[in-house]
N, CA, C and O atoms as a CHARMM CRD file, in Angstrom:
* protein
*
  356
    1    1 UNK  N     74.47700-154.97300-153.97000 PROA 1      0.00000
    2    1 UNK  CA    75.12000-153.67400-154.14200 PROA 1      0.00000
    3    1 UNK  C     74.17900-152.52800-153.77200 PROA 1      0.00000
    4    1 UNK  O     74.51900-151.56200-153.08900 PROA 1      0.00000
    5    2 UNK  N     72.91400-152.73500-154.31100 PROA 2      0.00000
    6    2 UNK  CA    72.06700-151.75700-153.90300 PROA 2      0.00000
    7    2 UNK  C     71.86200-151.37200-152.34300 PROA 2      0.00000
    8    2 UNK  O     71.82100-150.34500-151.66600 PROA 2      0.00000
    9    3 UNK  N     71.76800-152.61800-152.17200 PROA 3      0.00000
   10    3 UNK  CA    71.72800-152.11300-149.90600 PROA 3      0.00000
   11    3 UNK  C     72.60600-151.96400-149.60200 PROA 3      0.00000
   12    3 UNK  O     72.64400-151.69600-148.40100 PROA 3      0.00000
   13    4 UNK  N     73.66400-151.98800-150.15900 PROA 4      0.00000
   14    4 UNK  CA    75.50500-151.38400-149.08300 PROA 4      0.00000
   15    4 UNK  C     75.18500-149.82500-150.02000 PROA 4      0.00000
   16    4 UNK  O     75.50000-148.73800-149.53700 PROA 4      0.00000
   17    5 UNK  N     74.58300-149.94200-151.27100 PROA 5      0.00000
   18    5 UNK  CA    74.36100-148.05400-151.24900 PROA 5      0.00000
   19    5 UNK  C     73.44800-147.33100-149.81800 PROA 5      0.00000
   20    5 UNK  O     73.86600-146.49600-149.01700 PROA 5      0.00000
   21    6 UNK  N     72.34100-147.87900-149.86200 PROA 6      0.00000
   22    6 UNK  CA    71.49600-147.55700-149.12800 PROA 6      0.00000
   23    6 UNK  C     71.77700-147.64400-147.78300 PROA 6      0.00000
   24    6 UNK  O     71.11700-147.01500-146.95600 PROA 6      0.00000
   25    7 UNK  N     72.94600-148.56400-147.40500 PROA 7      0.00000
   26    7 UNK  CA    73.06600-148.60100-146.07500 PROA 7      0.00000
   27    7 UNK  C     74.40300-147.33500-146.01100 PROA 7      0.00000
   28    7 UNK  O     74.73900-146.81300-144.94800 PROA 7      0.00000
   29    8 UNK  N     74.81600-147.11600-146.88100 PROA 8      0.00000
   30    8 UNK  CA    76.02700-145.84200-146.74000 PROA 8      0.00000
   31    8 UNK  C     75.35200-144.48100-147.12400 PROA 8      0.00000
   32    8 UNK  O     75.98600-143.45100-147.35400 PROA 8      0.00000
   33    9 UNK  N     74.21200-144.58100-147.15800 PROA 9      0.00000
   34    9 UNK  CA    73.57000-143.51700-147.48900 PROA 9      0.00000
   35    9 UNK  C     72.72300-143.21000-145.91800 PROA 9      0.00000
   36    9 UNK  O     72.90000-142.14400-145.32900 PROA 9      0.00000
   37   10 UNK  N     71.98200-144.08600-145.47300 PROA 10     0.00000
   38   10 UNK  CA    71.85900-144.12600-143.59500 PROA 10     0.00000
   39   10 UNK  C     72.79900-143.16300-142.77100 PROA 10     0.00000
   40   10 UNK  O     72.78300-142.23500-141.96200 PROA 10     0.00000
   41   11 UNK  N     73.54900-143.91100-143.43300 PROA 11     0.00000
   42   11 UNK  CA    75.05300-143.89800-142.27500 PROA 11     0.00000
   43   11 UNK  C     75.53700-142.33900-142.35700 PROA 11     0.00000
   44   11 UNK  O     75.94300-141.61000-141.45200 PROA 11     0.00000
   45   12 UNK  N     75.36900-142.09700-143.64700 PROA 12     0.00000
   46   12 UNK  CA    76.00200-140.54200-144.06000 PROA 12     0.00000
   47   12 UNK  C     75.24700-139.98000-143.07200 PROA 12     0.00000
   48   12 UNK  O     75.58900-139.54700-141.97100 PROA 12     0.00000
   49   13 UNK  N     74.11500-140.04200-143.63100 PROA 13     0.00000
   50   13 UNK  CA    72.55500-139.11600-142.86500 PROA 13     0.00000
   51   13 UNK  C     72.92100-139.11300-141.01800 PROA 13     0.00000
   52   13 UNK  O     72.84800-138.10700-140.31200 PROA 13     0.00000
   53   14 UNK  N     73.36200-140.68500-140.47600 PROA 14     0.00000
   54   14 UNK  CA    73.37100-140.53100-139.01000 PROA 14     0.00000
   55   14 UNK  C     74.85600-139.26800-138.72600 PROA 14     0.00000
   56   14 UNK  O     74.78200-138.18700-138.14200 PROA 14     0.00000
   57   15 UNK  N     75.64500-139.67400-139.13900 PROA 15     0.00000
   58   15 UNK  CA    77.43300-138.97900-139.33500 PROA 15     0.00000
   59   15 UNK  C     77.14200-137.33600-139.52900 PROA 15     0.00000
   60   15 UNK  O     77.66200-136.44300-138.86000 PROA 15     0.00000
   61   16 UNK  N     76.29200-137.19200-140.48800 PROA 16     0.00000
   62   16 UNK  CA    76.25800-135.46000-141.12000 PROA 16     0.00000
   63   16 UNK  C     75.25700-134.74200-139.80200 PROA 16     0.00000
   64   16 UNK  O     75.40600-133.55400-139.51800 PROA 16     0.00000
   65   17 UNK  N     74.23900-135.62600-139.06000 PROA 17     0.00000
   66   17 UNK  CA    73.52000-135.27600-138.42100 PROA 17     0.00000
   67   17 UNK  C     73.88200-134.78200-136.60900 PROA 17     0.00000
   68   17 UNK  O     73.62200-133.88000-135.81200 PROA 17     0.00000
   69   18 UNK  N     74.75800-136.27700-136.71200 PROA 18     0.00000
   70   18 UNK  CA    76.31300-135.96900-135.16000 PROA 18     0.00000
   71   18 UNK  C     76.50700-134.77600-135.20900 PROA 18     0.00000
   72   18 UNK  O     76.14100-133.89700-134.42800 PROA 18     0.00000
   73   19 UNK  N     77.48800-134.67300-136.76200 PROA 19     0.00000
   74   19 UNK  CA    78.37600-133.60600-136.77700 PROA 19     0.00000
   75   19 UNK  C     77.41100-132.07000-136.64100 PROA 19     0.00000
   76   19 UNK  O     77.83600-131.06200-136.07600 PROA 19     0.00000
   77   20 UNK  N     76.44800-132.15600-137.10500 PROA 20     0.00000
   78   20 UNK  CA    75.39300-130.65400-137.18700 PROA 20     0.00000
   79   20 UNK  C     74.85100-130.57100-135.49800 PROA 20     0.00000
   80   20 UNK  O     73.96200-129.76500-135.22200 PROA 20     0.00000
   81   21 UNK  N     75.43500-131.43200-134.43900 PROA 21     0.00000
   82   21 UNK  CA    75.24600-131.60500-133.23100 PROA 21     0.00000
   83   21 UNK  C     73.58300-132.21400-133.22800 PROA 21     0.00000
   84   21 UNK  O     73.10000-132.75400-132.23400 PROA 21     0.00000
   85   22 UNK  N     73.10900-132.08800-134.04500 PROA 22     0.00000
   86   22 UNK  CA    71.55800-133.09900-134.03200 PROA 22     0.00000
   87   22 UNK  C     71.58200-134.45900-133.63200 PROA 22     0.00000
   88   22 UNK  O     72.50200-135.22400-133.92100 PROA 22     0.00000
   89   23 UNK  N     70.20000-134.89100-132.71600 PROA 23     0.00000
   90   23 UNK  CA    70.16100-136.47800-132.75400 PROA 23     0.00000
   91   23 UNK  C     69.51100-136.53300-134.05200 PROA 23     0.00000
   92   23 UNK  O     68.74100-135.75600-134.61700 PROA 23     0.00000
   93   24 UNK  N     70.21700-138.08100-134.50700 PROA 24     0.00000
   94   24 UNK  CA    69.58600-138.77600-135.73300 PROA 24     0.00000
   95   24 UNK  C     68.03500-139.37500-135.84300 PROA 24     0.00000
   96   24 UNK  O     67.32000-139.46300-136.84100 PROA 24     0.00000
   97   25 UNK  N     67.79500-139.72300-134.58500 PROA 25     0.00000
   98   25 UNK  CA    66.54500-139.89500-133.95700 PROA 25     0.00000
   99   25 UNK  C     64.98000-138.93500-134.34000 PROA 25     0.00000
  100   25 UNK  O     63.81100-139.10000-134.69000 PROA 25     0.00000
  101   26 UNK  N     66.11300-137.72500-133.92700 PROA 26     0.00000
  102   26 UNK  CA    64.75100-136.73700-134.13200 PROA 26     0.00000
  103   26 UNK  C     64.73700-136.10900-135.39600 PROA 26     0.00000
  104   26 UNK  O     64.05600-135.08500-135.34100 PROA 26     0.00000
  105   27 UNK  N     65.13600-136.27900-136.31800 PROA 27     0.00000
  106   27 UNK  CA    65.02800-135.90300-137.76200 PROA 27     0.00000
  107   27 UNK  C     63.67800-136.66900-137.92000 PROA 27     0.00000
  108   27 UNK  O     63.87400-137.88000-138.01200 PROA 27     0.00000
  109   28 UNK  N     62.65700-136.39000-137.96400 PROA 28     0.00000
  110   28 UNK  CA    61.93900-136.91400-138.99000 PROA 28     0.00000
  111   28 UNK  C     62.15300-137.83900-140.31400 PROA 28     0.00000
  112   28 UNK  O     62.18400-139.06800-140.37900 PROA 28     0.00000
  113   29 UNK  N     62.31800-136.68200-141.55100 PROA 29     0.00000
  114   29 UNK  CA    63.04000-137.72400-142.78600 PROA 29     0.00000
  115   29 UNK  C     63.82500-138.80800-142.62100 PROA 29     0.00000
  116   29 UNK  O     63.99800-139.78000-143.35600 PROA 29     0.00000
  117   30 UNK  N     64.34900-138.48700-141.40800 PROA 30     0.00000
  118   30 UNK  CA    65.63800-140.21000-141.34400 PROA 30     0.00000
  119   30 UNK  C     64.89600-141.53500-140.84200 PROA 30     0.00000
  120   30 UNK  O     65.30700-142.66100-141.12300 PROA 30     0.00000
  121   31 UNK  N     63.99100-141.33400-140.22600 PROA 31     0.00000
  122   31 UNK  CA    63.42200-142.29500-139.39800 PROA 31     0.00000
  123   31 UNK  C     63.32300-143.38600-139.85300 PROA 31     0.00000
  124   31 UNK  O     63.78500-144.36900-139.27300 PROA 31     0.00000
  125   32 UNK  N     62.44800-143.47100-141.45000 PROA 32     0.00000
  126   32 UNK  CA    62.13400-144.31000-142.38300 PROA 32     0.00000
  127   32 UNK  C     63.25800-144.59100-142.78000 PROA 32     0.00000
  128   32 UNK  O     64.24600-143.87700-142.60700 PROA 32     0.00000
  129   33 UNK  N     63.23000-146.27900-143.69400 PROA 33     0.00000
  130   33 UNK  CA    64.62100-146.78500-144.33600 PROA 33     0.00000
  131   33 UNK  C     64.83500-145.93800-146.19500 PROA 33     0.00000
  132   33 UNK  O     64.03500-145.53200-147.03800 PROA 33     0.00000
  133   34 UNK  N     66.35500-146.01600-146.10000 PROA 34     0.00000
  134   34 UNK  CA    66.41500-145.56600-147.30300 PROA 34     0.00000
  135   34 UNK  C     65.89900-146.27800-148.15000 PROA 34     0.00000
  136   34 UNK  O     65.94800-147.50000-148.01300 PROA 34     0.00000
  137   35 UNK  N     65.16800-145.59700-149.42500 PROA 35     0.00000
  138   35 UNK  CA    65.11600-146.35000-150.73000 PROA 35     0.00000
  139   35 UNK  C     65.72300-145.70500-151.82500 PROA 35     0.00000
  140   35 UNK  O     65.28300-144.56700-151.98100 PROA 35     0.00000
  141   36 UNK  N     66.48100-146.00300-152.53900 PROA 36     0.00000
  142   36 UNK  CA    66.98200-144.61200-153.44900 PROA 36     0.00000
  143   36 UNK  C     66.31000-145.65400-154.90100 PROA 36     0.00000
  144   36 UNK  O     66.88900-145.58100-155.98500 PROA 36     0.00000
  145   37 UNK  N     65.41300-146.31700-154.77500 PROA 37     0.00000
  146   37 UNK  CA    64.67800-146.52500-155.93100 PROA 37     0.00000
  147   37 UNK  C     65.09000-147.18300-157.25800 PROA 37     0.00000
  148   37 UNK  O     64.48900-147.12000-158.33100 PROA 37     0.00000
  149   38 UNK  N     66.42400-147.93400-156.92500 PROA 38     0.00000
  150   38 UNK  CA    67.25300-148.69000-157.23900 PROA 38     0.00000
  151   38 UNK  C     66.83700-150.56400-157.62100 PROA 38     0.00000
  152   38 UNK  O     66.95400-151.30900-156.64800 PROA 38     0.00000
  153   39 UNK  N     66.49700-151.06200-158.63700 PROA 39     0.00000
  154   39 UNK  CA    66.28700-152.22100-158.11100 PROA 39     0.00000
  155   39 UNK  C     67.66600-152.97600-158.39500 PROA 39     0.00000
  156   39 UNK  O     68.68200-152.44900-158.84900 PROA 39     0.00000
  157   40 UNK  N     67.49500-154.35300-158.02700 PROA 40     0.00000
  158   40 UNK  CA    68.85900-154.65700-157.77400 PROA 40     0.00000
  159   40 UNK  C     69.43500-155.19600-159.03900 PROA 40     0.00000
  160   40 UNK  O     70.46900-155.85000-158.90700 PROA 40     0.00000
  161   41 UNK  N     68.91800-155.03100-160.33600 PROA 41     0.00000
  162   41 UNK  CA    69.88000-155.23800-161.94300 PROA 41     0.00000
  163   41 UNK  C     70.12000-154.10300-161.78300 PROA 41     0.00000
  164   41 UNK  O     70.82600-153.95400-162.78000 PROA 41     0.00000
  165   42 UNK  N     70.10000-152.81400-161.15600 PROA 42     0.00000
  166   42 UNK  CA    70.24600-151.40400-161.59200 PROA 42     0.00000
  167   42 UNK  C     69.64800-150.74200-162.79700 PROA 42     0.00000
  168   42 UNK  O     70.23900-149.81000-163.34300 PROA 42     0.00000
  169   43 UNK  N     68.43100-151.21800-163.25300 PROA 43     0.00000
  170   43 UNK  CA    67.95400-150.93700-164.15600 PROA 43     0.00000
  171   43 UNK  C     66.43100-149.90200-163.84800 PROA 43     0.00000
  172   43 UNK  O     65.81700-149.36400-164.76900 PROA 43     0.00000
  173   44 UNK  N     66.15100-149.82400-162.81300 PROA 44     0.00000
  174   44 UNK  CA    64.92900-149.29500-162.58700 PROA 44     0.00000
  175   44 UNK  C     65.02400-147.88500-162.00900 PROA 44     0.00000
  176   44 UNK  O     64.02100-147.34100-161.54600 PROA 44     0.00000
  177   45 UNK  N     66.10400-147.34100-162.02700 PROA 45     0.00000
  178   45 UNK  CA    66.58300-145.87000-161.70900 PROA 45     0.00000
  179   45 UNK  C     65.64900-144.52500-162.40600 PROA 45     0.00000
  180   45 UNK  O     65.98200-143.83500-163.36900 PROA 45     0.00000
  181   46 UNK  N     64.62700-144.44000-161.73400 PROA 46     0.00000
  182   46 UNK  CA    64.45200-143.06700-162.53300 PROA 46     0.00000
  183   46 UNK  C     64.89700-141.80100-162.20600 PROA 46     0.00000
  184   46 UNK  O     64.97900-141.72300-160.98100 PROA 46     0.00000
  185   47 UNK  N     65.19200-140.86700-162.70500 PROA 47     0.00000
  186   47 UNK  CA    65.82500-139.60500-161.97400 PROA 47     0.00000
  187   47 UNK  C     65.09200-138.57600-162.57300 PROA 47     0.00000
  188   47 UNK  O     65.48300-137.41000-162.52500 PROA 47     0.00000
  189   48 UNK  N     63.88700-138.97000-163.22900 PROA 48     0.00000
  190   48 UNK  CA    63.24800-137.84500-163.93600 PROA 48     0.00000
  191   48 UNK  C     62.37100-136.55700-163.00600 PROA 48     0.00000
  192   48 UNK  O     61.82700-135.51100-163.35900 PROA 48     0.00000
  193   49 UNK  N     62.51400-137.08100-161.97300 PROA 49     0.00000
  194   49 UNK  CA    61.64200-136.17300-160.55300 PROA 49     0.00000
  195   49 UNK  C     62.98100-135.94900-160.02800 PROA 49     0.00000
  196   49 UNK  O     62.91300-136.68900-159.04800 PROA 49     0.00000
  197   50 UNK  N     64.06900-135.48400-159.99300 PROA 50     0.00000
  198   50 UNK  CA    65.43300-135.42200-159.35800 PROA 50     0.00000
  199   50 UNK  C     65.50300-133.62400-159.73800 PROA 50     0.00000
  200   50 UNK  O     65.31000-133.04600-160.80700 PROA 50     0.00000
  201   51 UNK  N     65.75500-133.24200-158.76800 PROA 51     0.00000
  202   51 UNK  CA    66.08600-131.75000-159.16000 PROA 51     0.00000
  203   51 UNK  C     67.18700-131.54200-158.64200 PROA 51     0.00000
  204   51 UNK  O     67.09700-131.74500-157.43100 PROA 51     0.00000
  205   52 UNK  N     68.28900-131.20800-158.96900 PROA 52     0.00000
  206   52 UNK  CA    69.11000-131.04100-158.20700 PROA 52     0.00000
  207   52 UNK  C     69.73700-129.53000-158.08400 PROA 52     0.00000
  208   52 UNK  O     69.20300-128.89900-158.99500 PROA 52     0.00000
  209   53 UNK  N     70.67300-128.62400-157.33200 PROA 53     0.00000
  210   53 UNK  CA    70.92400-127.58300-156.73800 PROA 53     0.00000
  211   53 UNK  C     70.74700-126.83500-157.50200 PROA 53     0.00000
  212   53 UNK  O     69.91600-125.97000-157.22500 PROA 53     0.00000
  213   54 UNK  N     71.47700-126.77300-158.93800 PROA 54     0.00000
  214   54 UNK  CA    71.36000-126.25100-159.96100 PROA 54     0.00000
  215   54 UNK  C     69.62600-125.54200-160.59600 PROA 54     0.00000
  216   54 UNK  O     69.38200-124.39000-160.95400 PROA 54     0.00000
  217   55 UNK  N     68.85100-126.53900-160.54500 PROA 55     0.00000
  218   55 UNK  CA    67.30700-126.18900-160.71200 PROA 55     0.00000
  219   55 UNK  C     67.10500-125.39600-159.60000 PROA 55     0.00000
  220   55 UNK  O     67.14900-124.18600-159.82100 PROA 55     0.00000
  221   56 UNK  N     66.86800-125.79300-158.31600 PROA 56     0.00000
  222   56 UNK  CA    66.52500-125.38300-156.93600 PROA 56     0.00000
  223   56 UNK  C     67.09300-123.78700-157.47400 PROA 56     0.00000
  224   56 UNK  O     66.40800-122.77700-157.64000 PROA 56     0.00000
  225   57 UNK  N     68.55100-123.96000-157.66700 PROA 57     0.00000
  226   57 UNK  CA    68.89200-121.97000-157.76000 PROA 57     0.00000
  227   57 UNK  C     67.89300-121.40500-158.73700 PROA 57     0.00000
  228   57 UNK  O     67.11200-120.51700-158.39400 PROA 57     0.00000
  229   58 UNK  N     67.91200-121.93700-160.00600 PROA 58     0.00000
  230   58 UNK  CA    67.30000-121.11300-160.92200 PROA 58     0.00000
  231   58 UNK  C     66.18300-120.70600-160.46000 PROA 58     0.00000
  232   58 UNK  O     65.83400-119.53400-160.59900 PROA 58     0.00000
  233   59 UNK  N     65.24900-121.84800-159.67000 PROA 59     0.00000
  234   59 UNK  CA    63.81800-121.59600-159.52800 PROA 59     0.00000
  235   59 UNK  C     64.07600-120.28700-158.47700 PROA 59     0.00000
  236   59 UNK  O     63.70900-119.15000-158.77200 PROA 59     0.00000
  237   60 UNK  N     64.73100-120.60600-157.26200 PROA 60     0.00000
  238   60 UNK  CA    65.21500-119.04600-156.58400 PROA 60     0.00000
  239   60 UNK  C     65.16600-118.17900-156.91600 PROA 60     0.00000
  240   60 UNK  O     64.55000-117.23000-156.42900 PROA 60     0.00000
  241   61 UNK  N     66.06800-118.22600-158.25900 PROA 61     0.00000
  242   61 UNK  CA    66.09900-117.13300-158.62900 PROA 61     0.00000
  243   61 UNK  C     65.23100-116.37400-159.60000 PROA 61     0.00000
  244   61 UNK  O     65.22500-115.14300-159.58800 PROA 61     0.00000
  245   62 UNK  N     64.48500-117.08600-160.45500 PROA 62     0.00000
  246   62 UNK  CA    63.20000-116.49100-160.84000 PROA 62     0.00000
  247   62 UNK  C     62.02400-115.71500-159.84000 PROA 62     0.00000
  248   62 UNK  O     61.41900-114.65400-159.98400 PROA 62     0.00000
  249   63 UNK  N     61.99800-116.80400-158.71300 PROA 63     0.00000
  250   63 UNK  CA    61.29900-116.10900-157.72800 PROA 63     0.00000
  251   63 UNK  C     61.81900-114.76000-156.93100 PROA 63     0.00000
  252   63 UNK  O     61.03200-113.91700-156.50200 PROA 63     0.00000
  253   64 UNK  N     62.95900-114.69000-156.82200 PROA 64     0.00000
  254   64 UNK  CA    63.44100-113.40200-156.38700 PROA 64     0.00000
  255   64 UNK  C     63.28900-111.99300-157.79300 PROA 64     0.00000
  256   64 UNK  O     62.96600-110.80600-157.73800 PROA 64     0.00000
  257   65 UNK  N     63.66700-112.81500-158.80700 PROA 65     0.00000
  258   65 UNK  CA    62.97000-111.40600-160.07300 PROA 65     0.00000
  259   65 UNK  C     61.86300-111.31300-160.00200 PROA 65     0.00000
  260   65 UNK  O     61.42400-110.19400-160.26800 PROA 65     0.00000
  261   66 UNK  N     61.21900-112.00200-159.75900 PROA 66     0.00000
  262   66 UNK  CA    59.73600-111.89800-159.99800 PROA 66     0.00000
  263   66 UNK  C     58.96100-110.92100-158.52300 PROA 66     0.00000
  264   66 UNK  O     57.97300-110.19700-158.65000 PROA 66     0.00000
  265   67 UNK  N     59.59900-111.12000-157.40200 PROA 67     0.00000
  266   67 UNK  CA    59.24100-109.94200-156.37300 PROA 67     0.00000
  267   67 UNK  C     59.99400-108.77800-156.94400 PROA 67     0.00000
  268   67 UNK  O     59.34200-107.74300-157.08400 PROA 67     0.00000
  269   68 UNK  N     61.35100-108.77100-157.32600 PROA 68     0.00000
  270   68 UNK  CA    62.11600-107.11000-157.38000 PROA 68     0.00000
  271   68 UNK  C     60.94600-106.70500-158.08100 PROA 68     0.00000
  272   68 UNK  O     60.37300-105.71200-157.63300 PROA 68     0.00000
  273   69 UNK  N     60.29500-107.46200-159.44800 PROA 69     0.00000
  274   69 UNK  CA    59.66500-106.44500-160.83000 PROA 69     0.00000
  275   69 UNK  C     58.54500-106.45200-159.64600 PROA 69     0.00000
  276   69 UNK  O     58.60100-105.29400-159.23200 PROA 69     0.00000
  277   70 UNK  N     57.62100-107.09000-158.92900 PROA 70     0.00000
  278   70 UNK  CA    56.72500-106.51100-157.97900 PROA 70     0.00000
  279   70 UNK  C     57.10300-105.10900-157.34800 PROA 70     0.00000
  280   70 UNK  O     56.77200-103.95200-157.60300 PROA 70     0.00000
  281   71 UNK  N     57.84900-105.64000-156.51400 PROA 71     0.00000
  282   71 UNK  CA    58.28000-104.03700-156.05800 PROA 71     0.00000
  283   71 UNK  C     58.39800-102.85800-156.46000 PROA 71     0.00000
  284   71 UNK  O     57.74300-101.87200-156.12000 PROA 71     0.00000
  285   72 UNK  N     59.54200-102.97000-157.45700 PROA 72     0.00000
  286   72 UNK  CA    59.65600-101.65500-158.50500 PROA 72     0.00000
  287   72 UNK  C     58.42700-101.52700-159.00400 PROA 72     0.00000
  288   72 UNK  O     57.97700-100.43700-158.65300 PROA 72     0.00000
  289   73 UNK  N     57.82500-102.00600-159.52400 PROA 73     0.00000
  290   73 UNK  CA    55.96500-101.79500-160.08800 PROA 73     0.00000
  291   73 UNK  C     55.48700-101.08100-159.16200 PROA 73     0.00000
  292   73 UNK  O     54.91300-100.02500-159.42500 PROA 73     0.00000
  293   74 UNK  N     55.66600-101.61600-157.67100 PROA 74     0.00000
  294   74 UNK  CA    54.62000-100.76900-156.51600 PROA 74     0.00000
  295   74 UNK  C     55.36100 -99.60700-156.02600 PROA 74     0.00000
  296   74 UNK  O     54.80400 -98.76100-155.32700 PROA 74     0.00000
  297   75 UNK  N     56.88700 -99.50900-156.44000 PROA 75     0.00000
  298   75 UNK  CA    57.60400 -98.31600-156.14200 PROA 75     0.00000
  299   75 UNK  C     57.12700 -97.05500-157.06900 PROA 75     0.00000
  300   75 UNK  O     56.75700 -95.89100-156.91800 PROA 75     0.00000
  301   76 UNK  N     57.29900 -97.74300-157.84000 PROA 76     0.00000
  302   76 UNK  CA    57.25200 -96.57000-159.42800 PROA 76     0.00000
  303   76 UNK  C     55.61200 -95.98000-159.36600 PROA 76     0.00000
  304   76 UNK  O     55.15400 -94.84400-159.48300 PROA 76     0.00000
  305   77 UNK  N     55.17900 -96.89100-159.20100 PROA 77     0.00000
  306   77 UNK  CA    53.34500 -96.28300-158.97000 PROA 77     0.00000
  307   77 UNK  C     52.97400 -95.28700-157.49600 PROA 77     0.00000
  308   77 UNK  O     52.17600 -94.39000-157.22300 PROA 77     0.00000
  309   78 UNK  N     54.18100 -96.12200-156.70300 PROA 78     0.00000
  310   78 UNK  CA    53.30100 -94.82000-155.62900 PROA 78     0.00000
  311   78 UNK  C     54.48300 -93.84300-155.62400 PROA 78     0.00000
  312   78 UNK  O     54.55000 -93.11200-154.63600 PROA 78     0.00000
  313   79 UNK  N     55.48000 -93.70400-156.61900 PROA 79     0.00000
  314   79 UNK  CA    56.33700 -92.17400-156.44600 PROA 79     0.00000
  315   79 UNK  C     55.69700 -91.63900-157.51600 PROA 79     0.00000
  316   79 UNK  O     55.92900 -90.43100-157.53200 PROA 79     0.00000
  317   80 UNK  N     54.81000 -92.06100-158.66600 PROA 80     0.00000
  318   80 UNK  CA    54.27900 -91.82100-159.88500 PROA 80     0.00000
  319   80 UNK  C     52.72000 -91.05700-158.76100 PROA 80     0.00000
  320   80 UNK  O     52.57400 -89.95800-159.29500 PROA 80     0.00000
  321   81 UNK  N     51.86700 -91.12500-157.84500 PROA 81     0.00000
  322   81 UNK  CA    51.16600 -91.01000-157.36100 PROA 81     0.00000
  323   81 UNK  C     51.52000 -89.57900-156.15100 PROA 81     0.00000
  324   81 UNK  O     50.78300 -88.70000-155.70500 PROA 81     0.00000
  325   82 UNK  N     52.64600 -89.81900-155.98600 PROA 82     0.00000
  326   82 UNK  CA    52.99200 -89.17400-154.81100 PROA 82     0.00000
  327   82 UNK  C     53.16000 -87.44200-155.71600 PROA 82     0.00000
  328   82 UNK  O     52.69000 -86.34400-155.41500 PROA 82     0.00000
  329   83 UNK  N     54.10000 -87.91500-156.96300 PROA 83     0.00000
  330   83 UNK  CA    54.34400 -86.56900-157.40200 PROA 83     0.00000
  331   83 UNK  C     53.12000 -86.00100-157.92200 PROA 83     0.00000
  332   83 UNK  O     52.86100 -84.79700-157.94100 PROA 83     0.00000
  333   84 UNK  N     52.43500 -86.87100-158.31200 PROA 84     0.00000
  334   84 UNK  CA    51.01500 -86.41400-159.03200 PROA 84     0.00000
  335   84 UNK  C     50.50800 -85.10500-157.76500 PROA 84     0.00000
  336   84 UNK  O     50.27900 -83.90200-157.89500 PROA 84     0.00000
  337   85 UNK  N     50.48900 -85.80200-156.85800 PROA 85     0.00000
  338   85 UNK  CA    49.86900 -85.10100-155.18600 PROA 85     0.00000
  339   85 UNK  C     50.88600 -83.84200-154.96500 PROA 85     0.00000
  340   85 UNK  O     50.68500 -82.69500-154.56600 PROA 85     0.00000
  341   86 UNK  N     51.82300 -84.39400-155.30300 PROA 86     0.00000
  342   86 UNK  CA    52.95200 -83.35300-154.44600 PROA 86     0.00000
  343   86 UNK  C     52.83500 -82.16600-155.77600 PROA 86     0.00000
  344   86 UNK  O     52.81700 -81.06600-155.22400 PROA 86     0.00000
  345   87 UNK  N     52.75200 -81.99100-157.25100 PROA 87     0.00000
  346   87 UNK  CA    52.36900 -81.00000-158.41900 PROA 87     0.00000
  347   87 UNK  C     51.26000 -80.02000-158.09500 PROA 87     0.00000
  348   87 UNK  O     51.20300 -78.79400-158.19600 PROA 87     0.00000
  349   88 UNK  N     50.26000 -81.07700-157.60800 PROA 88     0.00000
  350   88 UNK  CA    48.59800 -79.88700-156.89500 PROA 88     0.00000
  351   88 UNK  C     48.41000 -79.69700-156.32000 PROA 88     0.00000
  352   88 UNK  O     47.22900 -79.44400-156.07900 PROA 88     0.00000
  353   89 UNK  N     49.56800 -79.58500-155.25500 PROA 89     0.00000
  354   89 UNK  CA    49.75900 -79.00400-153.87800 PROA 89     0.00000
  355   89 UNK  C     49.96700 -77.93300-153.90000 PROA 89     0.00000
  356   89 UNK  O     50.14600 -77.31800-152.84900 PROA 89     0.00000
């Protein structure tokens, strides 16, 4: 069961890669055979390194707050600087 996963998991990868007009060939990542880390009682599954879209956004999106508060910090300091200049003029 485990290699008809792994072999429909190939297959996706060659199919999704057609369709994106890519050769399957030149993907890099595909080259190698799947392992999805499966042994064959199905018992050896770890998913504890698995991030899936959901994480990926959050982490996004921390990283995108974390430049705005940069910015606004370097906004606010040089209009905080500018008026200072522009008062003792």
């Amino acid at each position: 069961m485990v290699r008809e996963l792994e072999s429909v998991v190939a297959q996706y990868r060659r199919e999704n890669a057609r369709a994106r007009g890519l050769a399957p060939e030149d993907i890099v990542v595909f080259r190698g055979p799947v392992d999805l880390g499966i042994s064959s009682d199905g018992h050896a599954l770890d998913l504890s390194s698995f991030r899936g879209p959901a994480e990926e956004a959050e982490e996004q999106l921390r990283e995108l707050a974390r430049r705005f508060r940069d910015a606004r910090d370097r906004f606010n300091r040089d209009l905080t600087t500018w008026q200072a200049n522009d008062e003792r003029a």
